[in-house]
C-alpha positions as CSV (number, residue, x, y, z in Angstrom):
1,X,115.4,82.1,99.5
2,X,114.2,84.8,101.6
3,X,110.8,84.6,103.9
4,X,109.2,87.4,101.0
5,X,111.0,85.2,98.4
6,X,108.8,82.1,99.4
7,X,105.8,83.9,99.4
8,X,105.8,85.4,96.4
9,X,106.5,82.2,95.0
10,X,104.1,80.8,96.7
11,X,101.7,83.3,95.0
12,X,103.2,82.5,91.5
13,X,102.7,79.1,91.5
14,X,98.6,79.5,92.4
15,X,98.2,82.2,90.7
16,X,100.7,82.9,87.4
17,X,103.3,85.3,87.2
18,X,103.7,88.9,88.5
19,X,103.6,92.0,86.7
20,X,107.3,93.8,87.2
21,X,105.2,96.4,89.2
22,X,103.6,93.6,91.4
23,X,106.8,92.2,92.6
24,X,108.3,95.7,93.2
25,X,105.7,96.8,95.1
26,X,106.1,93.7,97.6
27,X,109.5,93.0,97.1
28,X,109.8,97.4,98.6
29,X,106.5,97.5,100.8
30,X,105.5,94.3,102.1
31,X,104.4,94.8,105.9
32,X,106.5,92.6,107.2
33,X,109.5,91.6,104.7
34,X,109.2,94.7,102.5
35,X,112.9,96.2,102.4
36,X,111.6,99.7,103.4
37,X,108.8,98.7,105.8
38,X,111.8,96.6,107.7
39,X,114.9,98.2,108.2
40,X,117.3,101.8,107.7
41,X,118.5,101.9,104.2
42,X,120.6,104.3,104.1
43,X,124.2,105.3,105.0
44,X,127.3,103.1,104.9
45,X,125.9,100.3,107.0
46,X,122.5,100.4,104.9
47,X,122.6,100.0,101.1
48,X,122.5,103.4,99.3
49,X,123.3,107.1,100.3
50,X,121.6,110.0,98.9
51,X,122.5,113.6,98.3
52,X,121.4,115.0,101.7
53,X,123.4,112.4,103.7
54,X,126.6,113.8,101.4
55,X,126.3,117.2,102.4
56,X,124.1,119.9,104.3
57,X,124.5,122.0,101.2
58,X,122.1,120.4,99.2
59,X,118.9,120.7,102.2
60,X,119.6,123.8,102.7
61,X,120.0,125.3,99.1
62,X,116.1,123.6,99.0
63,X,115.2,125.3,102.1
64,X,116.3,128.7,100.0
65,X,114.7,127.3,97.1
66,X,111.3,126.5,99.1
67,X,111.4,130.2,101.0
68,X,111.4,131.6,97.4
69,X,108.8,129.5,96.3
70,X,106.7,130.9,99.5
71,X,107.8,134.5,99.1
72,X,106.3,133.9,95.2
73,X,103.0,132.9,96.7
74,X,102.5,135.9,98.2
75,X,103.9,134.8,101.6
76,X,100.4,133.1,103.1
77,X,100.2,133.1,106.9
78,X,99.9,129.1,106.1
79,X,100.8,126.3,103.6
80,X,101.8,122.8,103.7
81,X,105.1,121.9,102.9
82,X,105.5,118.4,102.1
83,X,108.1,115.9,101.1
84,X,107.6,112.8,99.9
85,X,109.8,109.9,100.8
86,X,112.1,111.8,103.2
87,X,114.7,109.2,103.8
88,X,115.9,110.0,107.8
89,X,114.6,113.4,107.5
90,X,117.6,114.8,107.1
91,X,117.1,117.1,103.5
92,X,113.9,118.5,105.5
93,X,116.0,119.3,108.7
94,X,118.4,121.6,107.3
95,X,116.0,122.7,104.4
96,X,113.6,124.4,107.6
97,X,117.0,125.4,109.7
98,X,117.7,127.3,106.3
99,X,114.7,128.8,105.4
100,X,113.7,129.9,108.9
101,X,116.2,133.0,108.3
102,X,113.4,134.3,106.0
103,X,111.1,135.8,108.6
104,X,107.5,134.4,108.8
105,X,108.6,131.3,107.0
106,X,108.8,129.4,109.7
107,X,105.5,130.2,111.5
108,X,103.6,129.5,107.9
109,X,104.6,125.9,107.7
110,X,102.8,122.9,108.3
111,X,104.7,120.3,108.1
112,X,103.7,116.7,106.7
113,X,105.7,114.1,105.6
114,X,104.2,110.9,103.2
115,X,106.1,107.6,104.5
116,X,104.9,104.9,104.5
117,X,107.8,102.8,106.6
118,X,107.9,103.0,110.3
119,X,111.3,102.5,110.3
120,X,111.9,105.4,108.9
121,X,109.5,107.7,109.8
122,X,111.1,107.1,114.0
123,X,114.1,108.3,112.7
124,X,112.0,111.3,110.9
125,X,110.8,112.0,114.3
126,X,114.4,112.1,116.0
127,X,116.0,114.1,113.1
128,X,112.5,116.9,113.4
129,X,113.2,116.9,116.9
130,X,111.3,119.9,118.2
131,X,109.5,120.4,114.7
132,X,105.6,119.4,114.8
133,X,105.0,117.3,111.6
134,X,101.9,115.0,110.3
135,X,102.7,111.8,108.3
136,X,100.9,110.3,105.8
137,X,100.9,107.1,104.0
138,X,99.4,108.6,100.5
139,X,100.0,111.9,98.4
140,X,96.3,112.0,98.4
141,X,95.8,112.8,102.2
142,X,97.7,115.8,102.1
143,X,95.1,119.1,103.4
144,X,93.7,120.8,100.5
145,X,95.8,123.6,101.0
146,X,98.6,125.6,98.8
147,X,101.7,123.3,98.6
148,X,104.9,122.8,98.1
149,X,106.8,119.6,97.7
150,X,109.8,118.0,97.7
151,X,110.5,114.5,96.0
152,X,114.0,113.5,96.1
153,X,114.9,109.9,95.0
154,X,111.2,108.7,95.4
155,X,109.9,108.7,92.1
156,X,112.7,105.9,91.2
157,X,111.6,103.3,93.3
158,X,107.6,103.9,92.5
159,X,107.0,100.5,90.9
160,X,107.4,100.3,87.0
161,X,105.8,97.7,84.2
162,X,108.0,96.3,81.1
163,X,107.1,95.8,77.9
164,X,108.9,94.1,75.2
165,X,108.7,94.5,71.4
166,X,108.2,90.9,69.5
167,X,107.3,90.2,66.0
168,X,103.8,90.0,66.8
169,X,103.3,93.3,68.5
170,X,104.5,94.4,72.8
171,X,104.0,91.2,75.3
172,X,104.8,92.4,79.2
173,X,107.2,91.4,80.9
174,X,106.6,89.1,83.7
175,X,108.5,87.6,86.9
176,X,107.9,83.7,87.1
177,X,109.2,81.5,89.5
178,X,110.6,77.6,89.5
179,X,112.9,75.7,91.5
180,X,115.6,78.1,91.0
181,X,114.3,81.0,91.3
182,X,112.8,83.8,89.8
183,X,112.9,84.8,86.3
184,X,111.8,87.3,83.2
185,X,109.0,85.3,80.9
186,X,106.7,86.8,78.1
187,X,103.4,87.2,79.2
188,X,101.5,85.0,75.7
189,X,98.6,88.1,75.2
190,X,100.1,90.4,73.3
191,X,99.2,94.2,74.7
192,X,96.5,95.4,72.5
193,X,98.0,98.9,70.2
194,X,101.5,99.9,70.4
195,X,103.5,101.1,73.6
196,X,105.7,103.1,71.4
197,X,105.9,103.7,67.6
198,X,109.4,102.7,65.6
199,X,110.8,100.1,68.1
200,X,112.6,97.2,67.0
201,X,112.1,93.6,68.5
202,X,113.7,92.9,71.5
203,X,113.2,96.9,72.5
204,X,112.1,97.2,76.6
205,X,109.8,100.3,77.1
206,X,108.8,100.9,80.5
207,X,105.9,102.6,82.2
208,X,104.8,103.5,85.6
209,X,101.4,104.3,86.5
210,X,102.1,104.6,89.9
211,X,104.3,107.8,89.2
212,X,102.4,109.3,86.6
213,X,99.3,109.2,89.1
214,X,101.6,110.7,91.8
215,X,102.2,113.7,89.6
216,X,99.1,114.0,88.8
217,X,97.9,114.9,92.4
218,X,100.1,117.1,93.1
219,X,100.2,119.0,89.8
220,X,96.4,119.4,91.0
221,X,96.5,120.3,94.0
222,X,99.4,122.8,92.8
223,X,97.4,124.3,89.8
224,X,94.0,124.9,92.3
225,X,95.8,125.9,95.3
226,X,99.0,127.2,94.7
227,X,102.5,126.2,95.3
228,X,105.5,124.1,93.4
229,X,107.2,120.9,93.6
230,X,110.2,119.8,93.0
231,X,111.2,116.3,92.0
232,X,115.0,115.6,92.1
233,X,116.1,111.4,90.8
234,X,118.2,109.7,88.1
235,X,116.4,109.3,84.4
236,X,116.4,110.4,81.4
237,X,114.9,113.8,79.9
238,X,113.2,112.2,76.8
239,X,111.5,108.9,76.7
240,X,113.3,106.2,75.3
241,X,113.5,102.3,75.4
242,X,116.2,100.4,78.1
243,X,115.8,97.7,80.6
244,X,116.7,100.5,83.9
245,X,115.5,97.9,86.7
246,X,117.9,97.8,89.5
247,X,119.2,96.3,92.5
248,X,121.3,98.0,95.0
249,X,122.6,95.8,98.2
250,X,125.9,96.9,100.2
251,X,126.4,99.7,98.0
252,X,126.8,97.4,95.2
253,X,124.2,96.4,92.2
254,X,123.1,92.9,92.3
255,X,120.4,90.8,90.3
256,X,116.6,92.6,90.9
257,X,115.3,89.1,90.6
258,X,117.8,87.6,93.7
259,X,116.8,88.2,97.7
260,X,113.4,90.1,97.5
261,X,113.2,92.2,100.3
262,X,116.7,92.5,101.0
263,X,117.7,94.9,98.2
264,X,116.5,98.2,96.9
265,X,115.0,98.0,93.9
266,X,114.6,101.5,91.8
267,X,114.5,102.5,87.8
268,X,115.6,105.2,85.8
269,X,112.6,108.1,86.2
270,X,111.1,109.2,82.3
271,X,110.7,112.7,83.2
272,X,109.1,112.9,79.8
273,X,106.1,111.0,81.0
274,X,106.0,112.9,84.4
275,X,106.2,116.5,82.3
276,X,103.4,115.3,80.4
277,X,100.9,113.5,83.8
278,X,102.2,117.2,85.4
279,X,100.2,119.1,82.3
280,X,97.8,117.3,81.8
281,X,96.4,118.1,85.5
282,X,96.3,121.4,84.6
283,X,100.0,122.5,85.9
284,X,102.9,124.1,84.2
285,X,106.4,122.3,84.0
286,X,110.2,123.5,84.2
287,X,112.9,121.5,83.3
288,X,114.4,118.9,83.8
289,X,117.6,120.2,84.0
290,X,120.1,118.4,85.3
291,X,120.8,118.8,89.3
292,X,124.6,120.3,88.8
293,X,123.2,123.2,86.4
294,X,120.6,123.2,89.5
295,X,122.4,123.5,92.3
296,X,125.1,125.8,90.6
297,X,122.6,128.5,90.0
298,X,121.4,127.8,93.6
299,X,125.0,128.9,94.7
300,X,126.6,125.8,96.0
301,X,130.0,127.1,95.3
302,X,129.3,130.3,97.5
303,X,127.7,128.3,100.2
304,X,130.8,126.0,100.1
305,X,133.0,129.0,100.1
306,X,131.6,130.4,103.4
307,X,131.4,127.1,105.4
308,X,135.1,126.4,104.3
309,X,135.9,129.9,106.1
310,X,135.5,128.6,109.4
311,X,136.5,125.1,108.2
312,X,139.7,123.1,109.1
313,X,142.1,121.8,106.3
314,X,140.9,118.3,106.2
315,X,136.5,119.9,106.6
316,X,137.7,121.7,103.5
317,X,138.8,118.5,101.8
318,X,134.8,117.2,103.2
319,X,133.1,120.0,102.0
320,X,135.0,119.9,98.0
321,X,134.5,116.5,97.9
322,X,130.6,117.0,98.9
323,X,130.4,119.7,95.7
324,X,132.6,117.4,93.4
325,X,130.1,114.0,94.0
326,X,126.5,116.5,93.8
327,X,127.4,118.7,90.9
328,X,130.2,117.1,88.6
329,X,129.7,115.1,85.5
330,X,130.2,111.2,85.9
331,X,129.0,111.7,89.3
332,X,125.6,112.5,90.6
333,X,125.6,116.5,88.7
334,X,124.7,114.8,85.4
335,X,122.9,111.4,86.1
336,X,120.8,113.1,88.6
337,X,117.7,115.6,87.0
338,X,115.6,118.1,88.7
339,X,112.2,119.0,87.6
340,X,110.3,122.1,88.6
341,X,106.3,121.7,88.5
342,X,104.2,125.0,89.5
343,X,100.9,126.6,88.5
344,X,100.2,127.9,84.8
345,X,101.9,131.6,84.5
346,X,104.2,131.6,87.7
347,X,107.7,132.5,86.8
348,X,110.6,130.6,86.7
349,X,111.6,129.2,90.0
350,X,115.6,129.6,91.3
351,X,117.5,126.9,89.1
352,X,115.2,127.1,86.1
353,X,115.9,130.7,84.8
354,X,118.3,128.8,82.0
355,X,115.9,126.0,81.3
């Protein structure tokens, strides 16, 4: 059993068992065996790769997307741009060497970045190299200033409770702990009302509070200040019941419930839920659709057309292959969603216009 393993069992036997979101939240962010707060996840020695360690494409059709959103604000001599989650900083890196060919765009920004691992955030620093950026460890302490925001793959691993529909009404689900491990139990109380209407027993509804409250900040911010965000992760458009907790070690899925802290644990985003948070605080929603509709409109094709240009034959081969996994169905064009958020009356943002 892992070091985190033993403690969180520890903690199970004193106390009873964890909420889903409990042990997520330590099995990713635990100071010191947290599986972000101690190592690099990404890349082919790490456990996952994400779209802007495919290609340069897809940072810099944001960067485009972001200079628009700026332009649309009436071009203001200042704003925060902010992404959340940035990974090794490499979708921010080419998103700024992109948009600086707008003139002024690159003098308005002020950068800040919310990570919470230090792992991470000192290879942010070596990929911004030359850029001045401000990190943060919470949504909330971004400046109280007009925004936009960039989420890609960080609402899926914001931590998620399970419920599950009985005869007797919706009992969370709970991790437990005994001599072999860790396991799913019923918590006894069943959850007072219903979590959803016409499930059957033995349905799985999940809910994160942690992402809906996320959305919520920022649609605020967005709706008094200004601005647009744009989340980009794997889920599904319409609510709907499903077990979606994952594990992903070596680039390969393995039990959730196995090695805390030394696997990334993520579920499937119910952009549903985050459409409604996002207008309830008083913003304005677009989308999802899903991210091969988005970054065809973008013009990925064009922009892969032009690097291919000065390209050799087996770059070519690279940059097809980088369009193919981001935009085609089966691969990351379908699974993936994008979601648009921006304040009450703006018009359609680049990528939305068929939403």
């Amino acid at each position: 059993m892992t070091p985190l393993g033993q403690h969180l069992s520890d903690q199970i036997r004193i106390h009873g068992p964890l909420s889903i979101a409990g042990y997520m939240a330590s099995a990713l962010g635990h100071p010191k065996w947290g599986y972000y707060t101690s190592r690099d996840p990404l890349g082919r020695s790490g456990d996952f790769t994400t779209a802007p360690e495919i290609s340069q494409m897809f940072g810099e059709l944001i960067g485009l997307w972001c200079a628009d959103r700026w332009q649309a604000m009436g071009a203001p001599a200042k704003f925060v741009l902010a992404e959340l989650g940035p990974g090794r900083g490499t979708l921010i890196a080419d998103a700024l060497r992109a948009a600086a060919a707008l003139p002024g765009f690159a003098k308005a920004v002020e950068l800040h970045l919310v990570e919470t691992s230090p792992v991470l955030r000192a290879a942010q620093e070596i990929s911004l190299e030359g850029q001045q950026a401000i990190w943060h460890e919470r949504i909330e302490d971004l400046p109280e200033s007009p925004v936009i925001a960039i989420a890609n793959e960080f609402f899926d691993a914001l931590p998620i409770r399970q419920f599950q529909a009985t005869e007797d009404g919706w009992h969370e689900r709970l991790v437990d702990a005994d001599e072999k491990g860790f396991h799913l139990v019923l918590s006894p109380q069943a959850t007072p009302g219903d979590v959803i209407t016409n499930a059957a027993p033995g349905d799985i509804f999940e809910i994160s509070p942690p992402r809906e409250a996320a959305v919520s900040e920022l649609s605020r911010r967005i709706a008094d200040r200004g601005g647009a965000a744009l989340i980009i992760d794997y889920g599904h458009k319409i609510s709907s019941v499903g077990d979606t907790l994952q594990a992903m070690h070596a680039h390969k899925y393995t039990d959730p419930l196995q090695n805390p802290g030394d696997a990334d644990l993520t579920a499937h985003v119910d952009f549903q839920a985050l459409c409604q948070a996002a207008e309830n605080a008083g913003a304005e929603t677009r989308g999802p659709v899903t991210q091969g509709s988005f970054l065809q409109q973008l013009g990925i094709t064009l922009r892969a057309d032009h690097l291919g240009r000065r390209a050799t034959t087996a770059q070519i081969k690279d940059i097809d292959l980088a369009v193919h996994r981001l935009t085609a169905k089966g691969q990351m064009g379908d699974l993936f969603k994008v979601l648009a958020i921006t304040r009450p009356g703006d018009p359609a943002p680049p990528g939305f216009e068929k939403a």
